[in-house]
DRENNUKE-480136 format. One record per residue (C-alpha): x, y, z. Coordinates in steps of 0.25 Angstrom, whole numbers, plus 5000, padded with zeros to 4 digits. Layout:
XYZ;...
***
This chain:
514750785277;514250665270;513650575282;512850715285;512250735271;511950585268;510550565265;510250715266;509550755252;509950895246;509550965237;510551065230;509751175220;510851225210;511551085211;512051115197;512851245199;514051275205;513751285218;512651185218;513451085213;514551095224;513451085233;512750965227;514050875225;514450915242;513050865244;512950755237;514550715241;514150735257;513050615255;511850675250;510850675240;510750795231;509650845224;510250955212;508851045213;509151155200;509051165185;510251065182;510650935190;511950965199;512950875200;512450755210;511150705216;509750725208;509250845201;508050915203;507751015191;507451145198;507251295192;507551395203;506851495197;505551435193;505251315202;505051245216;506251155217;505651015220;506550955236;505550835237;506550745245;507650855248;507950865263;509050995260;509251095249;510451175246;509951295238;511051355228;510051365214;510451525211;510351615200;511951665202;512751775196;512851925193;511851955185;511452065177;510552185183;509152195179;507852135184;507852005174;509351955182;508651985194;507251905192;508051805187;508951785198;507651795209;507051695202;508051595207;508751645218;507551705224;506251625220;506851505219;507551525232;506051525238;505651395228;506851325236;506351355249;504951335246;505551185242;506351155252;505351205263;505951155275;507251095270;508451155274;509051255264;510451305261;510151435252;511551465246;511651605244;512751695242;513651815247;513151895236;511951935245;512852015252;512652175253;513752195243;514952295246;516152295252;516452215267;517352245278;517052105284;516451975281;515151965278;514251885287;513051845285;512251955290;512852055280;511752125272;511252035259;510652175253;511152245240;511552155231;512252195217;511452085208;510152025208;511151885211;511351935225;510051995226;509351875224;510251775232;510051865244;508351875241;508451735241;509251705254;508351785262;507351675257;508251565260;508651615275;507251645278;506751505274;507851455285;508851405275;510351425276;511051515265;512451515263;513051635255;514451595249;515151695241;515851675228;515751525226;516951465218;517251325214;517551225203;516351255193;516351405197;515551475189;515951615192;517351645199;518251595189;517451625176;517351745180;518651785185;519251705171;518451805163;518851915171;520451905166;520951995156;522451985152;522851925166;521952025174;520852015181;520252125186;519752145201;518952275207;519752345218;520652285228;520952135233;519752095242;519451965250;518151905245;517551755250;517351655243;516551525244;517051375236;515951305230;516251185241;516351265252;514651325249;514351185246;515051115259;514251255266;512951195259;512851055264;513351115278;512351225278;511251125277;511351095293;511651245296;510551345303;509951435292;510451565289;511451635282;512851595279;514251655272;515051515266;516451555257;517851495259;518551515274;519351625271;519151745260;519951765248;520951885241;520151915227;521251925221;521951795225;520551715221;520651785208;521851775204;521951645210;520851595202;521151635189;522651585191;522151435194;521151445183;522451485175;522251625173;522951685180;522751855180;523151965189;522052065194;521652205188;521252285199;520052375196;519552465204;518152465211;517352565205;518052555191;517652405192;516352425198;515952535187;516452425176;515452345182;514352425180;514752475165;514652315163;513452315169;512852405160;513552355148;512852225154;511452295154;511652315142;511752185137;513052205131;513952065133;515052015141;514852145151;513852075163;515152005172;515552125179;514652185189;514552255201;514552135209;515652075203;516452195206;516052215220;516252055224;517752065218;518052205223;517352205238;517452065242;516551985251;517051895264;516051795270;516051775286;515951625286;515651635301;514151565300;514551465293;515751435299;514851445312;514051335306;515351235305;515651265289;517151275284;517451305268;518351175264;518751245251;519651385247;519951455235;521251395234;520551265231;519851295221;521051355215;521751225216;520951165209;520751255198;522051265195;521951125192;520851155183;521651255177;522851155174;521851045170;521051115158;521351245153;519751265154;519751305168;518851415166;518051295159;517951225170;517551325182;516651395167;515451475174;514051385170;513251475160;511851445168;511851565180;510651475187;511151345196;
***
């Protein structure tokens, strides 16, 4: 890896986030030079200040970019979340590829462009990327279909976890109530993707032919073992509460009114947070398999070294805590 990215200059938008982060340092540790294009400097190579939603990103000097700049999360209904979230993932989507004119591009997307609903099989890349729940997926996907049309390569990993995880564990930590955690319906198996396995995807995807492809870890995983497994190594442990669909799903939409309405603490569960615990989503990795790619990395990894964490500081939720800033 290092003697085929030395000397290669790549610039990595959202170098400051979570994902952007893993992506910058495997960059810069396989021998080249990193340009951090977003708001904050990531965490090697130069920094060029960049607003997704406003500007032209300045490439003078790049020869490749990996593109992972997003505005992320579930956010609220209503046409102010969804404006907000075009104007990044969307418009500046087609600033990026105006600037990189004919540099090659790796667009990192996500699962969540998926036609929701249940799957009898794995979903390949040709699945429908229609009816999103939120205006996150909606824009992801509008921006995608920019992306593949400008001839760049889009990966679309699902549920990235890692050290510095802004979502998973937060999430599941705040979820526990007196040793339970409740989960809608039945155990299902879901994908899921480690940050070092989207970025080793990255840095590889930069010699692949454009299109389309799924990346998340070899094999798919039990909820239920990865939420209780989770929640034991960050040392609290909790058993689940199983709810079922519908009362789970009308839950949702009560907080989603109650949300509406402004009313705090009452915007975490939503419609999509219930449908992506209770239906699951596996990837078919076979594109990118085809294309010589292998995940290095597994949950139980991650849990190993959480548990360490855990066992180091009793401020393990401190130490995976979600950054307060939604825009990488």
């Amino acid at each position: 890896m290092n003697t085929r990215l030395a000397g290669l200059r790549i610039a990595v938008t959202g170098a400051s986030g979570f994902c952007g982060s893993a992506v910058a340092r495997a960059a810069a540790a396989a021998g080249a030079e990193v340009v951090a294009v977003g708001r904050r400097p990531g965490p090697v190579g130069r920094h060029v200040p960049w607003d997704a939603g406003r500007e032209l990103p300045d490439l003078r000097g790049v020869d490749v970019v990996v593109h992972l700049a997003a505005a992320v999360g579930d956010p609220p209904a209503g046409a102010a979340a969804e404006a907000a979230y075009h104007a990044v993932n969307v418009a500046g989507t087609a600033r990026l590829l105006r600037a990189a004119a004919d540099r090659p591009v790796v667009w990192v997307s996500s699962a969540s462009v998926y036609r929701p609903g249940r799957h009898r099989a794995a979903i390949r890349e040709d699945h429908p990327t229609d009816g999103q729940r939120t205006g996150y997926g909606r824009t992801k996907a509008d921006g995608e279909r920019l992306a593949l049309a400008a001839g760049a390569v889009v990966l679309r990993p699902r549920a990235v976890y890692g050290a510095g995880d802004p979502h998973l564990l937060p999430r599941l930590l705040a979820a526990v109530r007196r040793g339970r955690v409740p989960l809608p319906g039945p155990d299902v198996a879901m994908s899921l993707t480690a940050v070092e396995n989207l970025a080793d995807a990255c840095l590889a995807a930069l010699r692949w032919p454009p299109g389309p492809y799924n990346v998340a870890d070899a094999a798919p995983y039990s909820r239920d073992a990865v939420v209780t497994g989770v929640l034991a190594a960050a040392g609290r442990p909790a058993r689940p509460l199983r709810v079922p669909v519908p009362v789970a799903l009308g839950a949702a939409a009560l907080a989603g009114g109650a949300a509406r309405l402004g009313v705090p603490g009452t915007g975490r569960l939503t419609r999509y947070a219930v449908e992506q615990l209770a239906y699951g989503t596996v990837l078919d990795l076979g594109r990118a398999y085809g294309q010589g790619w292998v995940p290095r990395r597994a949950l139980p990894d991650f849990l190993a070294e959480l548990s360490i964490g855990a066992e180091l500081s009793t401020g393990a939720a401190r130490w995976l805590s979600p950054d307060p800033r939604r825009r990488i």
